[in-house]
C-alpha atoms as one frame of an Amber mdcrd trajectory, in Angstrom:
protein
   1.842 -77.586  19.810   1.082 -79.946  16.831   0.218 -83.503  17.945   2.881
 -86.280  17.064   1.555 -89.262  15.480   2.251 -92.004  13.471  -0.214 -95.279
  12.086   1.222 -97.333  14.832   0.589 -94.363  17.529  -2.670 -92.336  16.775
  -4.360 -89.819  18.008  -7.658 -90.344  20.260 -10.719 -88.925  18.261 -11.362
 -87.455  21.818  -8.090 -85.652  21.932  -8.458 -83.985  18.274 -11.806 -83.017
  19.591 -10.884 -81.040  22.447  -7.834 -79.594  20.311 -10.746 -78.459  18.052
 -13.148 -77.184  20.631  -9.701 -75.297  22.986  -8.774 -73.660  19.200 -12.613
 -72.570  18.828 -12.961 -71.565  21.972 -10.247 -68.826  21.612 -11.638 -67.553
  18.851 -13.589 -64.032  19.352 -16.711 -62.981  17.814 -16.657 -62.211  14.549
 -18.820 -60.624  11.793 -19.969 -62.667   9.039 -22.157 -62.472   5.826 -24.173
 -64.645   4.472 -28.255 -65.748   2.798 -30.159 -67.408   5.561 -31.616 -70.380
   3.814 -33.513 -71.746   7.023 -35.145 -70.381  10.147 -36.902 -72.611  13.097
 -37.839 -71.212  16.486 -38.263 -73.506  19.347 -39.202 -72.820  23.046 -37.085
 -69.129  23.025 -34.515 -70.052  20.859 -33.878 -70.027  17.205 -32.149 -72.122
  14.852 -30.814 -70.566  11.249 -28.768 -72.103   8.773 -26.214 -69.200   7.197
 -25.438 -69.766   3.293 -22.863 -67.990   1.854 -23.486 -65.128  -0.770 -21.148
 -66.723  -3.566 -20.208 -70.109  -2.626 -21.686 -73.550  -1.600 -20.617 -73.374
   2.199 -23.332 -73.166   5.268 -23.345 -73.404   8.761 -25.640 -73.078  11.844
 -26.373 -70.507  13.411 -28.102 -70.089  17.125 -29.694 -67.508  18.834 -32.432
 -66.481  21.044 -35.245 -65.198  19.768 -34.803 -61.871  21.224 -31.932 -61.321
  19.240 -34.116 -62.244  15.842 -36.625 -59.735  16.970 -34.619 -56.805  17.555
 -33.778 -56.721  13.782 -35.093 -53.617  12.413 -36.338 -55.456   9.082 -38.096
 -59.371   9.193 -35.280 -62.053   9.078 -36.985 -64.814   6.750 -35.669 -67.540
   4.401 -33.786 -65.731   1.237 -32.938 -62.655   3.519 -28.823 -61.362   3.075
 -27.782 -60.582   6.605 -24.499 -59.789   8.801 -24.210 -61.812  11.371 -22.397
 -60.687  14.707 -21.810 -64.279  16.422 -19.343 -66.396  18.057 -17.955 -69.703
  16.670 -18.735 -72.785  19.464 -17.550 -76.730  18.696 -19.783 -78.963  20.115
 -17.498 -81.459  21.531 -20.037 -84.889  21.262 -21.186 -84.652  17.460 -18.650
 -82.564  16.407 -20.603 -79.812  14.779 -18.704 -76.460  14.543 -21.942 -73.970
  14.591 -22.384 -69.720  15.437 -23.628 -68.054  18.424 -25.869 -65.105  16.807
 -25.518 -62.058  19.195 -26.612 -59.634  16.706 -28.352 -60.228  13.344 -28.263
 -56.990  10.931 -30.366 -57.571   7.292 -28.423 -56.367   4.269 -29.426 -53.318
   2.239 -29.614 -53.006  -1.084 -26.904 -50.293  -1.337 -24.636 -52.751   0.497
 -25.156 -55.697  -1.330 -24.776 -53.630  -4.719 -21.224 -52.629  -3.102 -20.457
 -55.734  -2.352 -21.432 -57.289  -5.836 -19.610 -54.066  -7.608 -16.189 -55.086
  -5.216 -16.595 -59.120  -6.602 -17.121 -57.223 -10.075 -14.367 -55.704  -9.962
 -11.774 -58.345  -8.864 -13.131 -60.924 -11.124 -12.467 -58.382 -13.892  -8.426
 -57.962 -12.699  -8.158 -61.657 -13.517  -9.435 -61.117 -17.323 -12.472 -63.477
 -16.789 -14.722 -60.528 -18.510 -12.033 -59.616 -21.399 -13.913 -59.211 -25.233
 -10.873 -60.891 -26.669 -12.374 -64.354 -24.989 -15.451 -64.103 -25.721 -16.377
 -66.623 -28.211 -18.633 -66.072 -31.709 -22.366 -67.670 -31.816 -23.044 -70.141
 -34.282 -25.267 -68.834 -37.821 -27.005 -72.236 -37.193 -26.535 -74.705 -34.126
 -27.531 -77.859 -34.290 -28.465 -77.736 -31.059 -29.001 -75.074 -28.196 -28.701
 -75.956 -24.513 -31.232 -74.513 -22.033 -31.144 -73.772 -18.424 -33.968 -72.609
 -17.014 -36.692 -73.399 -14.305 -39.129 -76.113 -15.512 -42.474 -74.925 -16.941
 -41.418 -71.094 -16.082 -42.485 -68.355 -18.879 -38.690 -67.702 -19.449 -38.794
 -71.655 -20.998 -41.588 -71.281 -22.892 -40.802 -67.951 -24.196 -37.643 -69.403
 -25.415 -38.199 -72.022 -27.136 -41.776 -70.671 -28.978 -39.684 -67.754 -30.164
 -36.795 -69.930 -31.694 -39.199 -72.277 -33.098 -41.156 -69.739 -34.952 -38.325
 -68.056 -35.989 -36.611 -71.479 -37.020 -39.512 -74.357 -36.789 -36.395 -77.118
 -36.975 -34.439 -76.114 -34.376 -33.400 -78.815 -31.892 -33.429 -77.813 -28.202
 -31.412 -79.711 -24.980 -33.491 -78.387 -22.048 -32.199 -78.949 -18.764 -33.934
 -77.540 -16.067 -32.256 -75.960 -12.879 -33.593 -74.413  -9.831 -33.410 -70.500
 -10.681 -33.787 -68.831  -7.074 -32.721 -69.384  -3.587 -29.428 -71.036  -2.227
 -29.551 -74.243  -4.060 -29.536 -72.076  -7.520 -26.191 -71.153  -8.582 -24.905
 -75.279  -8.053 -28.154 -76.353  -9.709 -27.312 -73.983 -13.103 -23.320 -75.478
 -13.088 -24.239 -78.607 -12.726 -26.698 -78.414 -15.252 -24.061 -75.906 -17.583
 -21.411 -79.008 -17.006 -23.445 -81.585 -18.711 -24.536 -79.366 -21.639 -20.833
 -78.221 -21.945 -19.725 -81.814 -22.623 -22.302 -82.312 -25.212 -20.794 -82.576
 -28.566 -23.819 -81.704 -30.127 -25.015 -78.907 -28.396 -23.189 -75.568 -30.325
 -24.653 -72.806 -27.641 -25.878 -73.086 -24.169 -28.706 -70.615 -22.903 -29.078
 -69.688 -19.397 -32.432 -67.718 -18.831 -34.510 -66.571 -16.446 -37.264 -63.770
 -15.783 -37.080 -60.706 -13.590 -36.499 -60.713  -9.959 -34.949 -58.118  -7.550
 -31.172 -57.923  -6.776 -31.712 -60.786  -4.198 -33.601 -63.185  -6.686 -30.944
 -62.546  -9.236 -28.288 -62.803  -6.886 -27.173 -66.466  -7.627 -26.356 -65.422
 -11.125 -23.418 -63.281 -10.084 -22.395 -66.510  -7.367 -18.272 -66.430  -8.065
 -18.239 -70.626  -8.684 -20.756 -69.785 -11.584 -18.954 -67.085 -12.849 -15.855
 -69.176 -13.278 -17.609 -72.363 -14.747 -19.326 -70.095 -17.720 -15.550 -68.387
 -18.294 -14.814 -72.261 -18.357 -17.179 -73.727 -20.501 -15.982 -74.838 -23.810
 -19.440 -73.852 -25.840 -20.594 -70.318 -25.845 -22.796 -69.486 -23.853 -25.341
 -66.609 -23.478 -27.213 -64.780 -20.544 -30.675 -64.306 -20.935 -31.500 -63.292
 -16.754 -34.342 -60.839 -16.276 -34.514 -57.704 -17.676 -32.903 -54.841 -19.649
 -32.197 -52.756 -16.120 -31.133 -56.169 -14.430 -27.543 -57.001 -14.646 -26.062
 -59.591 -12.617 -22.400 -60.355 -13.605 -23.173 -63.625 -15.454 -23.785 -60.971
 -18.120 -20.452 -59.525 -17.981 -18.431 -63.294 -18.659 -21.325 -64.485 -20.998
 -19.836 -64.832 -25.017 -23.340 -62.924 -25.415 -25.877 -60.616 -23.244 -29.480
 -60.973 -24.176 -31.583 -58.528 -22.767 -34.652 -60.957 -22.452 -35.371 -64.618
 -22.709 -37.038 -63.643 -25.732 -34.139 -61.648 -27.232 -32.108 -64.760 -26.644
 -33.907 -66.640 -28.893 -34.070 -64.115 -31.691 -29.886 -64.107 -31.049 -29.442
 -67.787 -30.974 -31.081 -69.187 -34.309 -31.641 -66.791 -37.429 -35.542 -66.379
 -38.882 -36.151 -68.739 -41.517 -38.229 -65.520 -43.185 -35.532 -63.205 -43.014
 -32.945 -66.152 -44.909 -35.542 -66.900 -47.167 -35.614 -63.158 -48.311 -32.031
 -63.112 -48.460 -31.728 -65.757 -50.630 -34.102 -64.734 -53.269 -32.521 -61.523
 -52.982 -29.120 -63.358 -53.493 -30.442 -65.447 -56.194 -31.619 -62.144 -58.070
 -28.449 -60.741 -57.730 -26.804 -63.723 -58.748 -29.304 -63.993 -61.713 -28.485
 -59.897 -62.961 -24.941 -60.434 -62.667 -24.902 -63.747 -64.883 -27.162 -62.084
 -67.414 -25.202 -58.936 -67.438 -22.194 -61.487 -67.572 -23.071 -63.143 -70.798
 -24.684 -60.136 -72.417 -21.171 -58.216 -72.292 -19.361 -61.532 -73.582 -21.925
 -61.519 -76.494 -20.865 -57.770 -77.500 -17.610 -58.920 -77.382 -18.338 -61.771
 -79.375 -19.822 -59.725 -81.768 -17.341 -57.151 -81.906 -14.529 -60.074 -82.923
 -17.183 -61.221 -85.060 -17.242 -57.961 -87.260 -13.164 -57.689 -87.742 -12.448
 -59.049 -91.405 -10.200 -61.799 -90.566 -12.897 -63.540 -88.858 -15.329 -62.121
 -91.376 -13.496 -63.517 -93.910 -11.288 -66.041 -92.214 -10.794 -67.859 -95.283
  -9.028 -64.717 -96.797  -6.378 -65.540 -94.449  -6.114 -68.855 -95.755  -6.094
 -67.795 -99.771  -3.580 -65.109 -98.722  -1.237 -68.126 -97.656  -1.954 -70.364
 -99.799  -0.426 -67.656-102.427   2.738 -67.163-100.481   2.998 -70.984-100.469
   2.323 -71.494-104.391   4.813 -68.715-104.829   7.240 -70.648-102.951   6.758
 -73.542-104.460   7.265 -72.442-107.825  10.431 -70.921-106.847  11.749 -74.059
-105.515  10.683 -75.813-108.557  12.642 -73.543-110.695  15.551 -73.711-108.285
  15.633 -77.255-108.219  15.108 -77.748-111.906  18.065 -75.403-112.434  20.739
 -77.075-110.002  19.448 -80.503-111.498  20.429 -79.235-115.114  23.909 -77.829
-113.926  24.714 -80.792-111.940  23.422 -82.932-114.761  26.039 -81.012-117.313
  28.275 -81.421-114.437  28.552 -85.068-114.220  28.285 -85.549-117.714  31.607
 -83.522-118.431  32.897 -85.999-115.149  31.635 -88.753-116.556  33.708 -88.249
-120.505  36.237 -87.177-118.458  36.390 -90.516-117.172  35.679 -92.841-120.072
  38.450 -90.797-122.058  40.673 -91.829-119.178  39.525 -95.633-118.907  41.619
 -98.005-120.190  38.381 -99.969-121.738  38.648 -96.384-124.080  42.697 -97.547
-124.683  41.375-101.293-125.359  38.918-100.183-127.810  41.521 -98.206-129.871
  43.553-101.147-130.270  45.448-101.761-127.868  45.867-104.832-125.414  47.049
-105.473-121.820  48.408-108.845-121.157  47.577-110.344-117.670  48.845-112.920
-115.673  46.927-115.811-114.306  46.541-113.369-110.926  45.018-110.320-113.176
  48.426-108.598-112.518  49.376-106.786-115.686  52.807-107.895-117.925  54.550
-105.189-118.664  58.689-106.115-119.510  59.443-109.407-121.256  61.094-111.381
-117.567  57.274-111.631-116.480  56.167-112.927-119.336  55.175-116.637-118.096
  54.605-119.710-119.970  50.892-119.123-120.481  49.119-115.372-119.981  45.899
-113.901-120.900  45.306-110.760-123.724  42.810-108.429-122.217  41.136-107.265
-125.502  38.142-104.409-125.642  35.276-107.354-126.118  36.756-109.881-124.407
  40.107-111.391-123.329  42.510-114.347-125.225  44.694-117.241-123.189  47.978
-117.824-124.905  51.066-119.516-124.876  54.522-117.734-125.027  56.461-119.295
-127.803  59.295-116.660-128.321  60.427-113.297-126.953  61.475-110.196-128.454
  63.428-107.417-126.653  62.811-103.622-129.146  65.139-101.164-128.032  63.868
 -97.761-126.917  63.764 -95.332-129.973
């Protein structure tokens, strides 16, 4: 039954405990696996401290020492066992521990099963999947590395880069490589570098070892913190035969610590070559560039209009003389015709002015107004004569009416 409590009615810390220790002390024996990271033997009895394979989790284990000699292979610190044991709560400090009645040491086929089984399932979840994998730089500007300090996977790193690449900038953080406290040491270490805007590709390397010396690199926690890391990242662990499964989520599998560094940075040799050879290229194809443009120049060159060019220009300038004389002609010709034209007007007029009438004799007589006199009522007491030269103010003294003939 679960306990009913509230803040203003708790539980006893003694009560929970026995809860804890009744629940515990149902429990059967059980099988488990795990790396034994610790053995003491005192008086008869042994104390171990179980790790597990892929994870961060230990307990205690107790047995006597019987039991830890009737294993048919040594039981030592680093040693994969299965454990045959019973869970006990130890009601005063609290300490939930095992009570080892059988201790069995892994073999190699069985821990290769096992790894092959993790393999597998991490695989079903897509954490291996190309499409993820993400492309190396052509030139960081930094490279993480995690490695063990002063070990010849370090140095073999970084001399290699260096001579291939003599400015390459390197972020070393070092990491325990082997034993339980390995696979926590490398993600913590893989965390910092992966936050490190200036780091482009993170190494993780490491010599040879046997299955179990290798066997933190395929621990599940690291597994998922590489498929999580934001910068590529590339396995360098042991040798060509080894492959633990931080090779398989790596963005890049280097057989060696030394291949690593030929894979991270490019040789400064090599680019040199290939950018002479570039240049050379670059060089033929200009030359070969302007030597066809000067055929072609000299093809246009060789055409008569740019021979000659000023033919072109003579050749026009006849076309535009001929024009011009033409509309010199023309123009001459309409300005004689229009010339006869208004002349003919222009008599035409003059025979119809009445200056002409004046000036044969005849003379218009005009009111004061300019209006013209012509029967004898308008005749007013004074008028003026419009002659041809001039005009004449007179006075009316008589009037004479002539009949019409």
């Amino acid at each position: 039954m679960p306990l009913e409590t509230s803040a203003e009615h708790p539980a006893p810390l003694r009560q929970v405990s026995q809860l804890v220790e009744g629940y515990v002390g149902r429990l059967g024996a059980i099988w488990v696996e795990g790396q034994v990271t610790e053995v003491n033997r005192r008086s008869g009895v042994c104390f171990l401290t179980l790790r597990d394979l892929l994870a961060t989790v230990s307990i205690s284990v107790t047995c006597r020492s019987a039991v830890l000699d009737a294993s048919p292979a040594p039981i030592t610190e680093g040693s994969r066992v299965v454990v045959h044991a019973k869970p006990t709560f130890y009601l005063p400090t609290g300490r939930l521990s095992l009570e080892a009645r059988e201790i069995r040491p892994v073999g190699e086929g069985e821990l290769l099963a096992r790894l092959e089984r993790r393999k597998q399932l991490l695989a079903a979840e897509g954490l291996f999947d190309p499409a993820l994998k993400k492309r190396l730089p052509v030139l960081p500007r930094g490279i993480g590395l995690i490695t063990s300090e002063g070990s010849a996977a370090e140095r073999d790193v970084l001399e290699n880069a260096r001579e291939r690449w003599p400015g390459v900038r390197f972020v070393v953080r070092h990491a325990v490589m082997q034993g339980s406290s390995s696979a926590q040491a490398v993600i913590d270490a893989l965390g910092r570098l992966g936050s490190d805007a200036s780091v482009d590709v993170i190494v993780i390397a490491r010599g040879g070892g046997s299955i179990e010396d290798l066997l933190p690199f395929s621990d599940e926690a690291l597994i998922r913190a590489v498929y999580a890391c934001p910068t590529p990242v590339v396995s360098a662990i042991g040798h060509e035969p080894d492959s633990p499964i931080l090779d398989l989520v790596a963005d890049f599998r280097a057989s060696t610590p030394t291949d690593a560094a030929k894979r991270v940075v490019p040789d400064v040799r090599e680019e040199l070559l290939r950018v002479a050879a570039m240049r050379d290229r670059a060089l033929q194809a200009v030359r070969a560039r302007i030597e066809h443009e000067l055929h072609g120049l000299a093809q246009l060159r060789s055409r008569p209009v740019l021979a000659r060019p000023q033919s072109v220009v003579d050749a026009e300038a006849v076309i535009v003389s001929d024009a011009r004389r033409r509309a010199q002609s023309s123009l001459r010709h309409r300005l004689d015709r229009e010339g006869d034209t208004v002349g003919h007007h222009l008599a035409r007029v003059r025979s119809l002015s009445p200056l002409a009438t004046l000036e044969r004799g005849y003379a218009v007589a005009q009111r004061a107004d300019g209006s013209v006199i012509t029967t004898l009522d308008q005749v007013p007491e004074e008028f003026g004569v419009r002659l041809a030269d001039g005009s004449v103010e007179v006075k009316k003294l008589s009037t004479k009416e002539i009949p019409h003939a």
